[in-house]
C-alpha positions as CSV (number, residue, x, y, z in Angstrom):
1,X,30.8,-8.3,-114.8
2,X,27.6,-10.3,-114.6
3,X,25.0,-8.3,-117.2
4,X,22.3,-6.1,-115.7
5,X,19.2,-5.8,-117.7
6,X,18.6,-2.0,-116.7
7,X,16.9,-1.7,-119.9
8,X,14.7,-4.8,-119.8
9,X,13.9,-3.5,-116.6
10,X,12.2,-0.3,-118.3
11,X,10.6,-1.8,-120.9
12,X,8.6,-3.6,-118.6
13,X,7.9,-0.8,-116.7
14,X,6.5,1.0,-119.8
15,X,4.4,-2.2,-120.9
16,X,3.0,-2.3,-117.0
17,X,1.8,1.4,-118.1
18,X,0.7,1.4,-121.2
19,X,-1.7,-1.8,-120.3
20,X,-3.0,-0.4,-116.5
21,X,-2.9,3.6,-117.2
22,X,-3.9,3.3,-121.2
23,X,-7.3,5.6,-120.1
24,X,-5.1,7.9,-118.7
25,X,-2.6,8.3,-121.7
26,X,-5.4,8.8,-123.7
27,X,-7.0,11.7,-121.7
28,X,-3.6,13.7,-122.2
29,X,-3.1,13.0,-125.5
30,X,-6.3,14.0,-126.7
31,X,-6.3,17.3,-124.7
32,X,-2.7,17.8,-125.4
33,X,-3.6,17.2,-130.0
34,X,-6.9,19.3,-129.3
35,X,-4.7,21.6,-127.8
36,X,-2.2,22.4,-130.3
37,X,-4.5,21.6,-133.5
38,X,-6.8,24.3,-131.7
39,X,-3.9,26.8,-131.5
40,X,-2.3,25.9,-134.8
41,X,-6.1,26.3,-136.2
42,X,-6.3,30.1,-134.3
43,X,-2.8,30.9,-135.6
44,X,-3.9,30.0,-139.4
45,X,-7.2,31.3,-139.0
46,X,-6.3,35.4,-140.0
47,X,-4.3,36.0,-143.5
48,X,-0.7,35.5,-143.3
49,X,0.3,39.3,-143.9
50,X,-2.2,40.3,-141.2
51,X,-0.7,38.5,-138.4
52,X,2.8,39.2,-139.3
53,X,1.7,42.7,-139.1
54,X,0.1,42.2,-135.5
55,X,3.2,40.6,-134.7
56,X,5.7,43.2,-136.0
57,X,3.4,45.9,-134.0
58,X,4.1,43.7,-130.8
59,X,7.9,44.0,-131.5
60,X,7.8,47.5,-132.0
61,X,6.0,47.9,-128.3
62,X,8.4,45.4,-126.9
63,X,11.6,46.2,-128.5
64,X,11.4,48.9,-130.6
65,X,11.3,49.7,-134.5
66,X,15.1,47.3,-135.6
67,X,13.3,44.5,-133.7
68,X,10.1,45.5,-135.5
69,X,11.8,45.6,-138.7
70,X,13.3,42.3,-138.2
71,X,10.1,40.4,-137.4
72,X,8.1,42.1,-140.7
73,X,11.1,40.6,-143.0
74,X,11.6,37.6,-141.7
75,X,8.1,36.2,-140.9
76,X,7.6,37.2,-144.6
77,X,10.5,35.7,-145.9
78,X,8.6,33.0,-144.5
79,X,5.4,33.5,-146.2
80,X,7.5,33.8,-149.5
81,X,9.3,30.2,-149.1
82,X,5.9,28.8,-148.8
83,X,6.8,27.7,-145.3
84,X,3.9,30.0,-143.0
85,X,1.2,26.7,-142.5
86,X,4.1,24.4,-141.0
87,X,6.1,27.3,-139.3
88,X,2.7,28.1,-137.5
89,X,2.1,24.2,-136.9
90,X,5.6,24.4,-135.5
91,X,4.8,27.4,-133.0
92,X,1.9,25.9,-131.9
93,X,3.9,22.8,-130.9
94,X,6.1,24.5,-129.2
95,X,4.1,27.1,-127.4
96,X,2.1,24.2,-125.7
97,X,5.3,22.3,-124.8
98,X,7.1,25.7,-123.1
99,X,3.7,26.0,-121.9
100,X,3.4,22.6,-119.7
101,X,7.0,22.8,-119.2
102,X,7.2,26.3,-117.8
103,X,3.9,25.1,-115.1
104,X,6.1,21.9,-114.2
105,X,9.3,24.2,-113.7
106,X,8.2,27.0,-111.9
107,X,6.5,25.1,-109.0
108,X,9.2,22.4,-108.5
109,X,11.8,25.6,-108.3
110,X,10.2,26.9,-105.9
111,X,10.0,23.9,-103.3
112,X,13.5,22.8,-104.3
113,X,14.8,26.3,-103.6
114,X,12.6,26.0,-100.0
115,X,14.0,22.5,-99.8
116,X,17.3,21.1,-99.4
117,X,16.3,17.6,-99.6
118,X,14.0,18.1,-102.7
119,X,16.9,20.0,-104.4
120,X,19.0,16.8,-103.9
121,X,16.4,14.4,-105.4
122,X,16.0,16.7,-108.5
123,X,19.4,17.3,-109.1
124,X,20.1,13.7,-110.9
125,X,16.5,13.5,-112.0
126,X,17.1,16.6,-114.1
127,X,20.6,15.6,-115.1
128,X,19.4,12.3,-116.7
129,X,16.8,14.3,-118.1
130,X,18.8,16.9,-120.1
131,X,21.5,14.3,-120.9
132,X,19.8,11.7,-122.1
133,X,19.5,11.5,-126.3
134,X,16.3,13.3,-127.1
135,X,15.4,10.2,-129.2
136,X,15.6,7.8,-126.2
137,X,12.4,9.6,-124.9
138,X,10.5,9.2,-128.3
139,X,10.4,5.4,-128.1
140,X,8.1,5.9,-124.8
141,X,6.0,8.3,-125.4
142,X,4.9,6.8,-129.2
143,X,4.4,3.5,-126.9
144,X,2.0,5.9,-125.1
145,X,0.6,7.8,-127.6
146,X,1.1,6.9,-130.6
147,X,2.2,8.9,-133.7
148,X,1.3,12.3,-134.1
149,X,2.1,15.7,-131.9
150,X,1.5,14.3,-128.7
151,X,4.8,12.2,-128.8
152,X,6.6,15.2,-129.9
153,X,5.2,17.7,-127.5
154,X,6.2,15.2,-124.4
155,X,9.5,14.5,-126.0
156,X,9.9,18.1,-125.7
157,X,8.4,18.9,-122.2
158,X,10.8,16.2,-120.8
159,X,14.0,17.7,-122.8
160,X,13.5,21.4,-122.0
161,X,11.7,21.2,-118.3
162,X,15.4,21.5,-116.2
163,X,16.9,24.9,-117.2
164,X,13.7,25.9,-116.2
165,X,13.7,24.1,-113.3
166,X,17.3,25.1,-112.2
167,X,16.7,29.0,-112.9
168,X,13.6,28.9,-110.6
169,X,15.7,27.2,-108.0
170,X,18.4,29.4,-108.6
171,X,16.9,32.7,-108.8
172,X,14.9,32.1,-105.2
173,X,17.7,31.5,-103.2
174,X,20.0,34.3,-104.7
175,X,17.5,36.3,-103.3
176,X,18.9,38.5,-100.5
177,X,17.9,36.6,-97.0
178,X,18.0,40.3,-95.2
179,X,15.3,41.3,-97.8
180,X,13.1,38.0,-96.6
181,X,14.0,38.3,-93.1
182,X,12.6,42.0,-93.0
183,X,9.7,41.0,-94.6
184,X,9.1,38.0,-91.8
185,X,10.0,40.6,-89.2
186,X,6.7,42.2,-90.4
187,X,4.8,39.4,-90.1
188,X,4.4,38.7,-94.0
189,X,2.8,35.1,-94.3
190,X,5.4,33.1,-96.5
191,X,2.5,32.7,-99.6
192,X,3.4,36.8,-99.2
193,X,7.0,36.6,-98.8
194,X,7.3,34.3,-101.6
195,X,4.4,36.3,-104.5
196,X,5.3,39.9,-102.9
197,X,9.5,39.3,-102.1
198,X,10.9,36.4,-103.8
199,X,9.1,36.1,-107.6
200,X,9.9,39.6,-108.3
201,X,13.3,39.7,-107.2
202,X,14.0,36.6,-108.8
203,X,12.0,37.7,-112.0
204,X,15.0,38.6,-114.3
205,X,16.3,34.8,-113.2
206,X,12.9,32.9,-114.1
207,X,13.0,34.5,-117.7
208,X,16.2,33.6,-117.9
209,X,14.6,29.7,-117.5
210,X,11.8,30.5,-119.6
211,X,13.8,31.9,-122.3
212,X,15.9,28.4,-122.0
213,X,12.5,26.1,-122.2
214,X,11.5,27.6,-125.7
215,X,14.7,27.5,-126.8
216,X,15.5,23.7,-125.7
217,X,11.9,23.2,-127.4
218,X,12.6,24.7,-130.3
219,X,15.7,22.6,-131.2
220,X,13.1,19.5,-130.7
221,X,11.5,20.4,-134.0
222,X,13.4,18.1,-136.0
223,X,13.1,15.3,-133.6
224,X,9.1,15.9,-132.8
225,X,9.1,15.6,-136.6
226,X,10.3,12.0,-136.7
227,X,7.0,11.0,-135.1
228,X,4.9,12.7,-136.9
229,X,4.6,15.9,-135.2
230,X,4.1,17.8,-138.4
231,X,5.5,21.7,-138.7
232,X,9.3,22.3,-140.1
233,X,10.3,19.3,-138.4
234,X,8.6,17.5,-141.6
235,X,10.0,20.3,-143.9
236,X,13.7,18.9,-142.5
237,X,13.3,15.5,-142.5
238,X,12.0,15.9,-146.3
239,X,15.3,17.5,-147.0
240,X,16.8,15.3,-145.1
241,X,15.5,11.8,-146.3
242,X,15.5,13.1,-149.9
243,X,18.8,14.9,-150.1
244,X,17.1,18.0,-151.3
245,X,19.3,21.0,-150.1
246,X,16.9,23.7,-151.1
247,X,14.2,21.9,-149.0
248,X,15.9,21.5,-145.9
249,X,17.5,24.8,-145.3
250,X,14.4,26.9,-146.0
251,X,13.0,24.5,-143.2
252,X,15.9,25.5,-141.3
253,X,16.3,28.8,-142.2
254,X,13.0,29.0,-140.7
255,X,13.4,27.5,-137.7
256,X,16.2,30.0,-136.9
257,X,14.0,32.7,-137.7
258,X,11.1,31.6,-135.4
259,X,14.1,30.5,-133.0
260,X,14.9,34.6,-132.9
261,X,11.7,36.2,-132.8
262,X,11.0,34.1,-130.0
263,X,14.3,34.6,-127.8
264,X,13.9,38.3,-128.1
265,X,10.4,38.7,-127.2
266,X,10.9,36.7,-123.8
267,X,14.1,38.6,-123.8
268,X,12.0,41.7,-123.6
269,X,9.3,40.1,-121.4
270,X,12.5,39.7,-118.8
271,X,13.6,43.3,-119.1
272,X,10.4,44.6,-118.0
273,X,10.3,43.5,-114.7
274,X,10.4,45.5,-111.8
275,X,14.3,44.6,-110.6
276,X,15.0,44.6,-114.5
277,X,14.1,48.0,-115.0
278,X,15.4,49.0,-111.2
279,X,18.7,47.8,-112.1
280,X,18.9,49.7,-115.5
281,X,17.7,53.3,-113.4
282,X,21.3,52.3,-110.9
283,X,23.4,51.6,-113.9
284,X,22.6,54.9,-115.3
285,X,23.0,56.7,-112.8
């Protein structure tokens, strides 16, 4: 077979952007590193025990006192390994990333679920996207903006936008059509059908995608962390690159931890919804 230079191909393509759209890389990566040193900043800014307290409060609310208990120990087993300034750095990162991603996702659900032919075009797109080695993607974006978080944050949106993607798409077309059609039948506009009919039934669905994103972003850490991202990713690679066990597993340990905390509150955020909590009233009785 005669070779194809598919990757030639792309590299072109990236040195085409990075010398005609070099202003605009530079817009986003200063807004997206303002961003997360801003949030990182806020989430450093009260004592350690005080926000793990706050946080530990929110639990209780959300998921009552084990949940509560869990977050007290383990966000201070945290603060005891000496790992609080890069697990915050860390939750910054990826709070901005499941951020972006989560705005990208929920939109293009919604017009592939409305489309056919959009649904077709994303399918491979997204495919290639979640497929494709997560470190493929760094050599890119450091091409675009240099080392530091910003590589690492786009890294991440580009590896965890699909699930979201696909749970949006999914959870408006399981949506019964009777429930819609009624709602046409009364004369409901569709930016009605779709805010008043469709998100809310789908709800349980979308967190589902949302729960996925932080998750997916979250096992980026290590990877962001290659290019400088900063956080636990750092605390790995240490280990890592020095062969120091104790090092790397408090990173990880961490990470897990962080990992938890997070699944269960958007967990919980899911289980309040409307058809969440509707569906819990018909199973009991």
């Amino acid at each position: 077979m005669p070779r194809i230079n598919v990757g030639t191909w792309f590299e072109n393509l990236v040195n085409w952007l990075t010398d005609n759209l070099s202003w605009l890389f530079d817009a986003i990566g200063s807004a997206v590193e303002g961003t997360v040193n801003g949030l990182a900043d806020l989430l450093l800014w009260p004592p350690a025990l005080g926000l793990i307290a706050a946080l530990a409060v929110a639990a209780l609310w959300l998921r009552g006192w084990r949940f509560a208990l869990f977050t007290l120990l383990g966000l201070a087993l945290i603060d005891s390994m000496r790992q609080w300034e890069p697990a915050m750095e860390t939750l910054a990162l990826v709070l901005v990333a499941s951020v972006i991603s989560v705005v990208l996702a929920i939109p293009l659900g919604i017009a592939a679920a409305r489309s056919d032919s959009l649904s077709r075009v994303l399918r491979p797109a997204l495919d290639l996207m979640q497929t494709m080695p997560a470190f493929v993607y760094l050599i890119p974006a450091v091409f675009f903006f240099s080392i530091g978080p910003v590589p690492g944050v786009v890294a991440t949106v580009v590896f965890a936008l699909p699930p979201g993607v696909r749970l949006t798409e999914l959870g408006i077309r399981g949506v019964d059509r009777e429930v819609v059609e009624a709602g046409e039948a009364f004369g409901s506009p569709p930016r009605r059908i779709l805010t008043r009919i469709q998100l809310p039934l789908a709800m349980p669905t979308v967190m589902a995608g949302v729960n996925q994103v932080i998750m997916l972003a979250l096992s980026m850490v290590v990877i962001a962390g290659m290019v400088g991202a900063g956080g636990l990713g750092n605390v790995v690679l240490d280990g890592i690159q020095r062969l120091e066990i104790a090092t790397g597993f408090e990173g990880g340990l961490a990470v897990v931890i962080l990992a938890i905390f997070l699944d269960r509150i958007t967990s919980s955020l899911g289980d309040r919804s409307a058809v969440a909590r509707a569906e819990k009233a018909s199973a009991r009785a």
